[in-house]
N, C-alpha and C positions, 0 to 999 in steps of 0.2 A: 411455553418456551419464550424466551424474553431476551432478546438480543443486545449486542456492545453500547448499540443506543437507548436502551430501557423500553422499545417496543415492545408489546406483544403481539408474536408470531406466529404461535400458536395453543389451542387449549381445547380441550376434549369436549365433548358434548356434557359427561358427568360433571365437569366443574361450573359448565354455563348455568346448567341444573339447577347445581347446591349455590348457584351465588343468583337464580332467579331473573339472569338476564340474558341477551341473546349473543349468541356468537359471532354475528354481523356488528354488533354492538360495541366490543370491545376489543375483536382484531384488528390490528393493523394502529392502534391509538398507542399515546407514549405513557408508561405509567411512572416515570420520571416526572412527566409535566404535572400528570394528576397528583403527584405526592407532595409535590410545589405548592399545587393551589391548595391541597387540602392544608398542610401549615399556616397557610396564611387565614385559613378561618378563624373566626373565634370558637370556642368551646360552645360556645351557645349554637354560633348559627350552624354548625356541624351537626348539633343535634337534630338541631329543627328539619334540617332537610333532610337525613336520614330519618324522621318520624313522618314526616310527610310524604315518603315515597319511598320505602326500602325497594332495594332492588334498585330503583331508576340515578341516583345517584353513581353515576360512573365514576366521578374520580375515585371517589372512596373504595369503591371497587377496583380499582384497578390499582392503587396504592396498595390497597390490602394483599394485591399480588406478589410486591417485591421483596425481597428479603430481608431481615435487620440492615443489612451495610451494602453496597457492591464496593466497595476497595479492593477488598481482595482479589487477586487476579483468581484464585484456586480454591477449592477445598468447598465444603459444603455447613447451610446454618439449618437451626430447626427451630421454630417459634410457632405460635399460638395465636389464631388473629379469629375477634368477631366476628361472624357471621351470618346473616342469615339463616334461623333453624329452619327445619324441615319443613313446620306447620307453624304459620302463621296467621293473624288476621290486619284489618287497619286499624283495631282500635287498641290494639299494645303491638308492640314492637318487640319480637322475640327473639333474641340472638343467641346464636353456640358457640363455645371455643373450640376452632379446628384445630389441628397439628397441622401445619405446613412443614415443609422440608427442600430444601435449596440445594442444588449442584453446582458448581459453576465449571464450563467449558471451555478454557480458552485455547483460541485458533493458534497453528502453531507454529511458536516461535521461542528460541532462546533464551530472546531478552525479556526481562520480565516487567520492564518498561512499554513493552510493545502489547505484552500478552490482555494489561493490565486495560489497555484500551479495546482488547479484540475478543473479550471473554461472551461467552453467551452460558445464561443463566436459565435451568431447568428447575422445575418444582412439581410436586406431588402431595395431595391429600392424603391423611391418615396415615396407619401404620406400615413400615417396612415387612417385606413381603420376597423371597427367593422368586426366583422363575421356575422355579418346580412349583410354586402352591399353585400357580395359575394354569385351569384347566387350561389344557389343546383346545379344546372347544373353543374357548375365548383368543385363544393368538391368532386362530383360523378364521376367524370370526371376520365378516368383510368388513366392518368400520375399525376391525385391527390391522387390520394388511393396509388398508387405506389410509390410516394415519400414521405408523409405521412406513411406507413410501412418501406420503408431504414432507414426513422427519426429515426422509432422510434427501430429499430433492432439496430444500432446505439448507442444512446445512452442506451438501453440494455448491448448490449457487454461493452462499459466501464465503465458503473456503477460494473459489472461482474470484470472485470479489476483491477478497483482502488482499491474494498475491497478486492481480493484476495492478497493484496501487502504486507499483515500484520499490518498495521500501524491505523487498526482499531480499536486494543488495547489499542492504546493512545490518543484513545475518551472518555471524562468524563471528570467531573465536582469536582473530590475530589482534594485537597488541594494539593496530592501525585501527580497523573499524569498529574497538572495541573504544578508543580516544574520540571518533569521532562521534559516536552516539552519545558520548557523554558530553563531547561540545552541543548538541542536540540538542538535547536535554537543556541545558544550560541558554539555549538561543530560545526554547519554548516557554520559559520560565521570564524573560526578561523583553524590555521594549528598545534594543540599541540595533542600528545597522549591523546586517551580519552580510560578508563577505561568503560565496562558498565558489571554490576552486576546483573543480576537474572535468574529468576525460570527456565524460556520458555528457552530454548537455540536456538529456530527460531527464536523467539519474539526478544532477543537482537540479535542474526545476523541480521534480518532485520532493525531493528535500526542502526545499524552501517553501514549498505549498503545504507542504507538514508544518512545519513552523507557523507559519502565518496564520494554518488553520486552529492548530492549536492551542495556538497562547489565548490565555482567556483572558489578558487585558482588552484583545483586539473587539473583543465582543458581536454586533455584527458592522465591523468596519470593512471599509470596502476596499478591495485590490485590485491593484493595476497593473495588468501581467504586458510587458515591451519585448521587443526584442531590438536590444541596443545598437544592432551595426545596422540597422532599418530607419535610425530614430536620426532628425534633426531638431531645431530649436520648433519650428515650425508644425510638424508632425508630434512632437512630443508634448506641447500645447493641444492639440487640438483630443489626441487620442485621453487626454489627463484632464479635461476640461470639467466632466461631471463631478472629481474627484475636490481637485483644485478650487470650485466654484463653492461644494458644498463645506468645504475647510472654512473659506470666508464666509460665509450665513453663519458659522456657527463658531466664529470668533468670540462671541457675547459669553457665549457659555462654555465653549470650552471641552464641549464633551463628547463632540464626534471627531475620528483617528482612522487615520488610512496607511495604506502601505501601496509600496513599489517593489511590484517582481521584475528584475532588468536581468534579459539575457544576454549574454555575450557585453557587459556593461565595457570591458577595457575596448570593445569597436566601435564604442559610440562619439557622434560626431561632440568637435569642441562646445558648440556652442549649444549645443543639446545637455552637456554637460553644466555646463555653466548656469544653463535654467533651473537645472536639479539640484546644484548644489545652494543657488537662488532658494527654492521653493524649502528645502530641507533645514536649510539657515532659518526660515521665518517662522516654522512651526516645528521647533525640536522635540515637542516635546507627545505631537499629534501625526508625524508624521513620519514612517519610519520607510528604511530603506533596504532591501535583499538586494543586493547583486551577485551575481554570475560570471563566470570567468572560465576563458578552459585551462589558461596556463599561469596569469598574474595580474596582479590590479600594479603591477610599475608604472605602465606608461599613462597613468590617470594623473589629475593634477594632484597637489600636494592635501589642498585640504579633503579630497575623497577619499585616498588613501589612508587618511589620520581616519576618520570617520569608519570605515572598513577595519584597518588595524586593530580595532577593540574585541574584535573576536571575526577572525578568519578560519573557515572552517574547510583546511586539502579532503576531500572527499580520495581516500585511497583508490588504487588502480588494484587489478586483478595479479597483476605482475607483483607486486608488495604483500599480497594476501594470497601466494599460492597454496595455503594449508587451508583456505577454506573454499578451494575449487570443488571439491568432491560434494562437501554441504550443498552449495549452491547450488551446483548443476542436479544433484537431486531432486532440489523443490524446484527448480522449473520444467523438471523432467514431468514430475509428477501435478503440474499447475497444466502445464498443454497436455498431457493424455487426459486429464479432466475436462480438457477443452473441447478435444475431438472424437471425445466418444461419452457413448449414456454412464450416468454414474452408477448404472444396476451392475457392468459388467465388474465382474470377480475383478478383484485387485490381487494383484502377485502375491506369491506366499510372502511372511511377513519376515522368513531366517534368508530368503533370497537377495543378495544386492541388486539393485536395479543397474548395476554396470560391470563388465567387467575388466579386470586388472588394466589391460592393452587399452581399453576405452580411458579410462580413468588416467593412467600415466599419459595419453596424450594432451586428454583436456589440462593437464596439470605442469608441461611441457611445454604448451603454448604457448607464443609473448602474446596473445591476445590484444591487436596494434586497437582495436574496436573497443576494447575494454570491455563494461556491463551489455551492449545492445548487442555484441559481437556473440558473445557468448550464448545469452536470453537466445539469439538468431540456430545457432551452434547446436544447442538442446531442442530446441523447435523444429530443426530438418532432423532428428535423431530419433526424438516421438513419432514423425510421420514416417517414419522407416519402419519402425520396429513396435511390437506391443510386450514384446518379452524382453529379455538382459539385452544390454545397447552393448554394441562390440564395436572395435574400432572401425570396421568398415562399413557402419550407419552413419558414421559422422560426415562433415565436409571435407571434400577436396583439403583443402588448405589445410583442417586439423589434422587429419590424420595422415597426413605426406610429412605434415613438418617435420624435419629431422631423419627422415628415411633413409635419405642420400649417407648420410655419416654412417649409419649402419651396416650399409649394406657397401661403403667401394672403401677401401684404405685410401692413401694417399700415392702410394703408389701404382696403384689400380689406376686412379683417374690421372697422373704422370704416364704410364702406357697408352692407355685410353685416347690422349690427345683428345681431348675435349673440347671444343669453342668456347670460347667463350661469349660467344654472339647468341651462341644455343642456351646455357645457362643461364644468360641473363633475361632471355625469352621467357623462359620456361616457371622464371620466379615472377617474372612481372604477369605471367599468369593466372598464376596462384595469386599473386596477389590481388589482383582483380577479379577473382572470382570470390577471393573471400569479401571484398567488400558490398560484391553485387549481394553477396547472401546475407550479411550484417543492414543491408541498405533493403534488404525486402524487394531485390528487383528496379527498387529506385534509383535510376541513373544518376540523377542530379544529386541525391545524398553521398549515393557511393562516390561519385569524383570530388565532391566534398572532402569524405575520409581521406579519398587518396592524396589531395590536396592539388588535382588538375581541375583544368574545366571540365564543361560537359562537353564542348565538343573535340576534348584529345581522348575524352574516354571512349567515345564512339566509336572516334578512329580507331582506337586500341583495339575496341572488339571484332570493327570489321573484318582486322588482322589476323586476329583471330582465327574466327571465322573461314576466312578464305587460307 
């Protein structure tokens, strides 16, 4: 088993066997790397070292592992590689042609730009084979249930892995987040400042960490993650010093390249500004820029704005993409019950929606003021409610009241009623605070954040509460 990064992760004792070497030997190595170095051999000295020591030559082994291509995000190869025969000695070199046979697995997502990066690659010796030819005896067998459970703990962990990365936000189907992966795409592929715009202030740093990770110009260049309403000229010197310092050593040549991840960049102070736009002017070409935003790069000066404007990328809001609430809130439904419990236990039948209709119209009903974290938060108290179908009243306060009032009083109802309006507005600034303490994880100081008070009116607020 040979994962997204060309590790191998795992391989049976039979194949250790027929390839003559040890299983501590070659798990856990990349056989990406080893198919690098082996290219770069000559034909000659290939040989020599596989006559001098069959078996002990790992890369070639472990090169021999991977499939004709990995591009492909899907589908499966079959080829024919040298091998080690059976019976050998040191004084000839005896090799066999195996059948190999390739599966690829990719983790799951939509986009098939995404898949293409998160595919994990399966392989087997010899010939195809039903599950009926193979005795019970052998499935039963204890190094088969034992390898059968690593499998499957395994790909557990990075299913666990991939969705924690944030990037499960920019799954759907709307017109919006379907423009922005392609701005994406387009920001991974090139070396220009990108601008990215919204709500989540995770949701676009991790965006911008995909990018910078990804572009393969950047190679291992180095990044400098800020946060802009923090930064003066002073502080932004000194936190950039490593980056800055090693740009000048390597003037002469030319060939080391850095970048700047700046959050919240429209808070940052003027003259902190002015350094950056200093530093960016001197090395255009070595030097690149991410900014962060939650609403607008306006109030920046004119030449950052021109620089940004070449590809600004609005990271959609949940309210824009309400057709792809239901997606969403699934795969995080199904990301935290992987979280909070063993991967042995039975998963729902597969014709069951994990939500039902009243759950699903609320979440979809929403304005979701939190946007991405709100929600993630939303799903998160609805898992540890429930292990079966999520009904409306697993969800939060906040979700599943909103809108209640219109259903349930007319207009003339709450005309008889006489209602305060001292009570009303109580009762919503409740809700409202309670949805942010549960979007904020408890944390005070984020959630008066969201709310847009200090911390200590929200205090106050709760005291009130309270009492």
């Amino acid at each position: 088993m040979i994962d997204h990064d060309g590790v191998l992760r795992y391989a049976s004792s039979a194949v250790a066997q027929r390839l003559h070497t040890e299983l501590d030997a070659i798990i856990g190595r990349s056989c990406l790397d080893a198919a690098v170095r082996c290219d770069g051999r000559t034909e000659s000295a290939s040989a020599n070292l596989i006559d001098q020591s069959i078996g002990q030559d790992l890369d070639t082994i472990l090169a021999s592992l991977l499939p004709p291509s990995m591009k492909s995000a899907r589908g499966y190869a079959t080829a024919q590689r040298s091998w080690p025969g059976d019976h050998f000695d040191t004084s000839a070199v005896k090799t066999v042609l195996a059948e190999v046979h390739w599966i690829w697995i990719p983790d799951q997502s939509p986009d098939e730009t995404l898949a293409t990066t998160n595919a994990w690659i399966w392989g087997f010796v010899g010939d195809f084979c039903s599950d009926s030819d193979v005795p019970l005896s052998v499935w039963n067998a204890a190094d088969g249930i034992a390898a059968s459970n690593r499998a499957n703990e395994s790909l557990w962990q990075r299913r666990v892995v991939s969705q924690s990365s944030g990037q499960w936000f920019l799954t759907g189907t709307s017109e919006c987040v379907v423009r922005c992966r392609q701005q994406i795409d387009l920001a991974i592929q090139s070396r220009i400042d990108i601008g990215l715009i919204g709500d989540s202030s995770e949701m676009t740093k991790t965006i911008g960490r995909t990018i910078l990770r990804q572009n393969a110009d950047l190679g291992d260049a180095q990044v400098v993650e800020l946060d802009g309403s923090l930064m003066d000229a002073e502080l932004l010197s000194a936190y950039s010093a490593p980056l800055i310092q090693t740009l000048k050593e390597s003037d002469a040549s030319g060939t080391f390249a850095g970048s700047f991840l700046i959050e919240r960049l429209d808070d940052m102070a003027s003259d902190a500004l002015a350094q950056l736009i200093e530093w960016l002017e001197h090395w255009p070409d070595r030097l690149r820029l991410v900014g962060l935003a939650t609403k607008s790069f306006g109030e920046l000066p004119l030449s950052m704005r021109l620089r940004l404007s070449t590809l600004t990328i609005d990271v959609p809001t949940l309210t824009e993409r309400a057709k792809d609430i239901p997606m969403l809130a699934t795969m995080r439904l199904e990301y935290h019950r992987m979280r909070i419990r063993s991967p042995h236990v039975p998963q729902a039948k597969r014709n069951e929606t994990p939500w039902t209709d009243e759950a699903l119209e609320a979440l979809v009903h929403y304005p979701w003021p939190g946007n991405a974290d709100e929600l993630d938060a939303a799903v998160r108290h609805a898992a540890e409610q429930t292990e079966t179908r999520v009904d409306r009243r697993h969800l939060p306060l906040a979700v599943r009241s909103f809108g209640t009032e219109a259903k349930t009083h007319n207009r003339d109802e709450r005309e008889a009623a006489n209602i305060s309006l001292d009570d009303e507005l109580r009762q919503r600034e409740r809700l409202l605070i309670n949805d942010a303490m549960t979007a904020a994880g408890g944390n005070k100081a984020e959630a008066a954040r969201r709310l847009g008070i200090t911390r200590t009116r929200l205090l106050r607020k709760l005291n009130e509460s309270n009492t």
